[in-house]
DSSP file (Angstrom, degrees, kcal/mol; ACC not computed):
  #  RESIDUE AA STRUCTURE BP1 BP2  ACC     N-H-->O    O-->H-N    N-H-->O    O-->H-N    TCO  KAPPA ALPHA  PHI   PSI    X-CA   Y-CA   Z-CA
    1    1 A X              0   0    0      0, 0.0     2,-0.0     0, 0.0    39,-0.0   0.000 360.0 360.0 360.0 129.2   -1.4    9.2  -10.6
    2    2 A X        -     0   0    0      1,-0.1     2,-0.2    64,-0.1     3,-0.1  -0.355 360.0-126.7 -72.2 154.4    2.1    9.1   -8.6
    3    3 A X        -     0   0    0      1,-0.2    60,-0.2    62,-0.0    -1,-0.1  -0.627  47.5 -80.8-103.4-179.6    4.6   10.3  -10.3
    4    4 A X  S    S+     0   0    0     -2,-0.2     2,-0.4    58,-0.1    -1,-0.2  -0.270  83.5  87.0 -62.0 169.6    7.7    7.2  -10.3
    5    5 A X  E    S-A   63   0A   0     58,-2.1    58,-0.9    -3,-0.1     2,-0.3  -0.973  77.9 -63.7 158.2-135.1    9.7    7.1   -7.3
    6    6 A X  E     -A   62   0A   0     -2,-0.4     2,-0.4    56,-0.2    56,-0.2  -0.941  40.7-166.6-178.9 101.9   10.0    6.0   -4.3
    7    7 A X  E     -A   61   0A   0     54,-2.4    54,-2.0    -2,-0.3     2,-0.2  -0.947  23.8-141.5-153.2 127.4    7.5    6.5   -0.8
    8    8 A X  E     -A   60   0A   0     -2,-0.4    23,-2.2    52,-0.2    24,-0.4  -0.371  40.1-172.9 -76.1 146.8    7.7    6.0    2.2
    9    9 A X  E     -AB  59  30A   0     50,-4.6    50,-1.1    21,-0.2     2,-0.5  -0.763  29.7-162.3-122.4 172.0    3.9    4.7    3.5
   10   10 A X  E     -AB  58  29A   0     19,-1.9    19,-2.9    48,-0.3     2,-0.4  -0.996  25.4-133.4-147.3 135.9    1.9    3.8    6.1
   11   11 A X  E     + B   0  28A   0     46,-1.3    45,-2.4    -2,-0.5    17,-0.2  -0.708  22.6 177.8-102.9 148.7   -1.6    1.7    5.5
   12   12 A X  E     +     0   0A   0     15,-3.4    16,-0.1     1,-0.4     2,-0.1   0.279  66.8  26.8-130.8  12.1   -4.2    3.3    7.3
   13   13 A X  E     + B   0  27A   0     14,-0.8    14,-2.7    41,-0.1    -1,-0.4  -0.662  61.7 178.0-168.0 120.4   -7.0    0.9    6.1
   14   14 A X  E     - B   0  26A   0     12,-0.3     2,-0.4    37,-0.1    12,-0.2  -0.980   3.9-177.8-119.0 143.4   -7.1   -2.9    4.9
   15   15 A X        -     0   0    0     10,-0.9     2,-0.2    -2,-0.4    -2,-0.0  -0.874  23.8-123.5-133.3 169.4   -9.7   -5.1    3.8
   16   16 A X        -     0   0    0     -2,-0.4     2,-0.3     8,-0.2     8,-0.2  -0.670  33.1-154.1 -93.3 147.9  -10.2   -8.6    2.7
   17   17 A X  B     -C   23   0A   0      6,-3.1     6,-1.1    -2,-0.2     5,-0.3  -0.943  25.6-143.5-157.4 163.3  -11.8   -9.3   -0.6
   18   18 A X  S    S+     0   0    0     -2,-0.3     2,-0.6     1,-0.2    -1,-0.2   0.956  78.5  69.4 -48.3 -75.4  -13.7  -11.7   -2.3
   19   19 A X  S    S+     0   0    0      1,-0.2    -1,-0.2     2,-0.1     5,-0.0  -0.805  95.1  26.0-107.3 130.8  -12.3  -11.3   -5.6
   20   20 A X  S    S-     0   0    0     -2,-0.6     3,-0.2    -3,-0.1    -3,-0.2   0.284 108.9 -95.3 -69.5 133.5   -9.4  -12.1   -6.6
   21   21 A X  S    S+     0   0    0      1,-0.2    -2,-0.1    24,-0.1    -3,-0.1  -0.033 101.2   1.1 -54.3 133.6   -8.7  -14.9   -3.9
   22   22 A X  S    S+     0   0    0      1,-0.3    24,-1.0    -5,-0.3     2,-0.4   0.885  94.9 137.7  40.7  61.0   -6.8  -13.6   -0.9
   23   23 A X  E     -CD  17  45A   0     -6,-1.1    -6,-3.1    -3,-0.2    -1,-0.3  -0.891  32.6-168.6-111.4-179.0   -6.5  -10.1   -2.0
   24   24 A X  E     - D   0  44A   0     20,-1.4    20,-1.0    -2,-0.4    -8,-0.2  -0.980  19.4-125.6-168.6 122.3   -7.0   -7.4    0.3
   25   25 A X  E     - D   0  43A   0     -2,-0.3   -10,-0.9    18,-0.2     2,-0.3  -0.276  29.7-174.1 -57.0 165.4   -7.4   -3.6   -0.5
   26   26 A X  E     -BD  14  42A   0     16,-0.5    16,-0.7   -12,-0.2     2,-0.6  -0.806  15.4-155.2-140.6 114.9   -5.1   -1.6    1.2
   27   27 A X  E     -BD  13  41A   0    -14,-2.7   -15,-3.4    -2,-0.3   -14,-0.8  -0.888  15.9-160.9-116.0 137.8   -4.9    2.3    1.3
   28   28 A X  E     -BD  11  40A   0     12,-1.5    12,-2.9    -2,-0.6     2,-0.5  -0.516  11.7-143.5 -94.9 156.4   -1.5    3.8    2.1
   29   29 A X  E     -BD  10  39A   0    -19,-2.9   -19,-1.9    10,-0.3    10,-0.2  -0.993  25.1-119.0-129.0 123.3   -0.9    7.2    3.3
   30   30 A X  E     -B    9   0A   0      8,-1.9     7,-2.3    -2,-0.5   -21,-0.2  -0.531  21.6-163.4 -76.3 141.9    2.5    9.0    1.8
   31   31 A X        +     0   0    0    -23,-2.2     2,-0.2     5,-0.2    -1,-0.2   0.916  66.5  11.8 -96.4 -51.8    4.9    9.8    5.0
   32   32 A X  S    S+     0   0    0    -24,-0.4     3,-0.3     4,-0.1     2,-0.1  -0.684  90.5  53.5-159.0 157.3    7.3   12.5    3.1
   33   33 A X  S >  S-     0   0    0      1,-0.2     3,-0.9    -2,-0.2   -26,-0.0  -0.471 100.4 -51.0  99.8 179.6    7.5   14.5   -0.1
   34   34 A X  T 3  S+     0   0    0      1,-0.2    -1,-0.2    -2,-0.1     4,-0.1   0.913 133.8  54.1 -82.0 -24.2    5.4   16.8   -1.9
   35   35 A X  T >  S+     0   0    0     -3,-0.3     3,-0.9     2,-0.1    -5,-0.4   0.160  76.4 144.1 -98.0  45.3    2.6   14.2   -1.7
   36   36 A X  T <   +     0   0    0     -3,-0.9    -5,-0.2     1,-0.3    -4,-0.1  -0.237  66.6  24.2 -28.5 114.0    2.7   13.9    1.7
   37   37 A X  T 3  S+     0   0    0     -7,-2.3    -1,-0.3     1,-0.4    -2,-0.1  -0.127  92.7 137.6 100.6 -39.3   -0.5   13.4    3.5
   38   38 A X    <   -     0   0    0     -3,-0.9    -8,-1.9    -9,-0.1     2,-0.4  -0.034  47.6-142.0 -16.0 126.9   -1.8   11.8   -0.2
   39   39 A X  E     -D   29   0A   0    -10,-0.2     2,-0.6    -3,-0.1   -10,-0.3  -0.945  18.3-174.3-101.8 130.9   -4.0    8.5    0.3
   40   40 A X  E     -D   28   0A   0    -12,-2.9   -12,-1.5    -2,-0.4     2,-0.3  -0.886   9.6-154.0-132.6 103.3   -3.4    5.9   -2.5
   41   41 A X  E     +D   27   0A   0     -2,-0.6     2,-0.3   -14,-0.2   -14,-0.2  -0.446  23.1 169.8 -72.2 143.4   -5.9    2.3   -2.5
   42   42 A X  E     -D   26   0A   0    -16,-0.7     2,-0.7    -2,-0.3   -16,-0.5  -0.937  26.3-136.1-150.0 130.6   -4.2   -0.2   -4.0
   43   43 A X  E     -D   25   0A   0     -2,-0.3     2,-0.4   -18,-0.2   -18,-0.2  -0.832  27.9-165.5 -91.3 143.5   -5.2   -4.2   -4.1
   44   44 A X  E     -D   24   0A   0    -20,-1.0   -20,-1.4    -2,-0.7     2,-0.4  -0.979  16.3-154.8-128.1 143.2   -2.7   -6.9   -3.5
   45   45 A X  E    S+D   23   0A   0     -2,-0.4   -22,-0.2     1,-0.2     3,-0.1  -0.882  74.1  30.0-117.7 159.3   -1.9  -10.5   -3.7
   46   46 A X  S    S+     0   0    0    -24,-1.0     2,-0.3     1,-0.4    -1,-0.2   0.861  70.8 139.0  74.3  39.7    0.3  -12.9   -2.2
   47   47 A X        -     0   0    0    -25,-0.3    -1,-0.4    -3,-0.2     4,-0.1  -0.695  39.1-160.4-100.4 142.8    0.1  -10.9    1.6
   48   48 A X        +     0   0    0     -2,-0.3     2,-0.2    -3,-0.1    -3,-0.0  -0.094  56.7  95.8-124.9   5.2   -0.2  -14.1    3.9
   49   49 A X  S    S-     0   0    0      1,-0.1    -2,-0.1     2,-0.0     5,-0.0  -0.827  82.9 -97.0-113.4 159.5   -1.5  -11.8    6.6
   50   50 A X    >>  -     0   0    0     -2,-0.2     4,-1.0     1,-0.1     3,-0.5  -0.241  29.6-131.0 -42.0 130.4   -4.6  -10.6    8.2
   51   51 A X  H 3> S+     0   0    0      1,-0.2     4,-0.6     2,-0.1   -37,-0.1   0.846 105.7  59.3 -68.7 -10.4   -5.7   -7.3    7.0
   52   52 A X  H >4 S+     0   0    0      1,-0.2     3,-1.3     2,-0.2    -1,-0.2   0.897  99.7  52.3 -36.1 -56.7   -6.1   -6.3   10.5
   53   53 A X  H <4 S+     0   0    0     -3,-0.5    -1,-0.2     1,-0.3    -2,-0.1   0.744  93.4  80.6 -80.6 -30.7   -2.7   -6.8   11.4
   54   54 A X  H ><  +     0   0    0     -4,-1.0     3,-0.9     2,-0.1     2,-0.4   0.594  67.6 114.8  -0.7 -61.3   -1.9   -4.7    8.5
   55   55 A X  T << S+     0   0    0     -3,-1.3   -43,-0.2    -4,-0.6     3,-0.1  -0.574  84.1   5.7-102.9 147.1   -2.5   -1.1   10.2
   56   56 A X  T 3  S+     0   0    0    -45,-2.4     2,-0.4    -2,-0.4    -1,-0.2   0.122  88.8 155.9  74.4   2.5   -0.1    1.1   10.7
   57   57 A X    <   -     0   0    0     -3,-0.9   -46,-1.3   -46,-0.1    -1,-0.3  -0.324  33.7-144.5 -23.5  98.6    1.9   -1.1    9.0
   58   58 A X  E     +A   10   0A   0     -2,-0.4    15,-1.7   -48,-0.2    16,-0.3  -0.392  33.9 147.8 -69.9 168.6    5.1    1.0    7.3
   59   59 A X  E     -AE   9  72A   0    -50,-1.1   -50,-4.6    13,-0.3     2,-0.5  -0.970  43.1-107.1 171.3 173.9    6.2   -0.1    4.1
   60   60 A X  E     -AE   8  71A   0     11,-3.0    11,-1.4    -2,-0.3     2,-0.6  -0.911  22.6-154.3-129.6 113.4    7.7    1.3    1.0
   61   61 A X  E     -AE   7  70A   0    -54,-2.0   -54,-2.4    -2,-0.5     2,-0.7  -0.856   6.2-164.5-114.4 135.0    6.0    1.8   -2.2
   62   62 A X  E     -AE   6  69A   0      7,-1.7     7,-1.5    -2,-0.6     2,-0.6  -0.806   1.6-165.1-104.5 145.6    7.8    1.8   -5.1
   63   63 A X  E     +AE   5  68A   0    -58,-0.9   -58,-2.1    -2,-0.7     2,-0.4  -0.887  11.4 170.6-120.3 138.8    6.3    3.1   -8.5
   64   64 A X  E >  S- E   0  67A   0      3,-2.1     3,-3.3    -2,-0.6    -2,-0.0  -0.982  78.2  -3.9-117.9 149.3    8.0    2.4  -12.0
   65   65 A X  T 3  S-     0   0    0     -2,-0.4    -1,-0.2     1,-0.3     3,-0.1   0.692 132.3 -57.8  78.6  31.8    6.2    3.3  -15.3
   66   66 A X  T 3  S+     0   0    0      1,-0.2     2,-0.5    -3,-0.0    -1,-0.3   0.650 108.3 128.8  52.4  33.5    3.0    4.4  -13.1
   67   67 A X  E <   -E   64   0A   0     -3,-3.3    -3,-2.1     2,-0.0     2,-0.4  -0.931  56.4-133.0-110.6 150.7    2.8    0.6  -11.3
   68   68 A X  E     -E   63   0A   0     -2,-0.5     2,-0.5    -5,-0.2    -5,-0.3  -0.592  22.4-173.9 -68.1 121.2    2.6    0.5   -8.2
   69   69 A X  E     -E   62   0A   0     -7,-1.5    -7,-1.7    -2,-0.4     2,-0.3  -0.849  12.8-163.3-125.4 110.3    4.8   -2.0   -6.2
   70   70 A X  E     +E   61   0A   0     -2,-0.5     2,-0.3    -9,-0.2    -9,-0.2  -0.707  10.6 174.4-100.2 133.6    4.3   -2.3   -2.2
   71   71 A X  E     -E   60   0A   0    -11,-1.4   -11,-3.0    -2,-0.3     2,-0.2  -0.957  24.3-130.5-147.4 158.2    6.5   -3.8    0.2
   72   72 A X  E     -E   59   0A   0     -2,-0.3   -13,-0.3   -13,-0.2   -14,-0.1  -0.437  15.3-131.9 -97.4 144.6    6.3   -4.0    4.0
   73   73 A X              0   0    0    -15,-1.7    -1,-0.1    -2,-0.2   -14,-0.1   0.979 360.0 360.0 -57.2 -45.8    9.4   -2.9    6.7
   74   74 A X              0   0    0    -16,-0.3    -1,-0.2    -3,-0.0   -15,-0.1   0.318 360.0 360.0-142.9 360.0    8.5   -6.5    8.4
C-alpha cells in the first residue's frame, strides 16, 4: 500500500481484459521518491486507447485515502 501522495509513473506493462468491459491492467513503475523503482498493477476504465500504445506511457498517479487515481501526461 502507497502511502497518499503524489507519483510520478511510467506503465511498463498493459493488458486488455475481459472483465469489466474495456478495462485494461496496467502496471506503473514509480519514477522518484523513496518508492522509486516500486511496481504498482492497477485496472482501469474509461482509457479509450490501446494497451499497447500505453507503454512507456508517463503519467501521474495520485493516491488519496489509499485509492489510487491514474492520469496520463498526453
Amino acid at each position: 500500500m502507497l502511502d497518499d501522495g503524489t507519483y510520478d509513473v511510467l506503465v511498463v506493462d498493459a493488458e486488455a481484459l475481459d472483465q469489466p468491459p474495456g478495462a485494461i491492467r496496467v502496471e506503473l513503475t514509480i519514477l522518484a521518491g523513496p518508492s522509486k523503482g516500486d511496481v504498482v498493477a492497477l485496472t482501469t476504465t474509461g482509457i479509450d486507447r490501446d494497451p499497447l500504445d500505453l507503454l512507456a506511457e508517463p503519467g501521474t498517479m495520485t493516491v488519496t485515502d489509499g485509492q489510487p487515481h491514474l492520469t496520463f501526461d498526453s
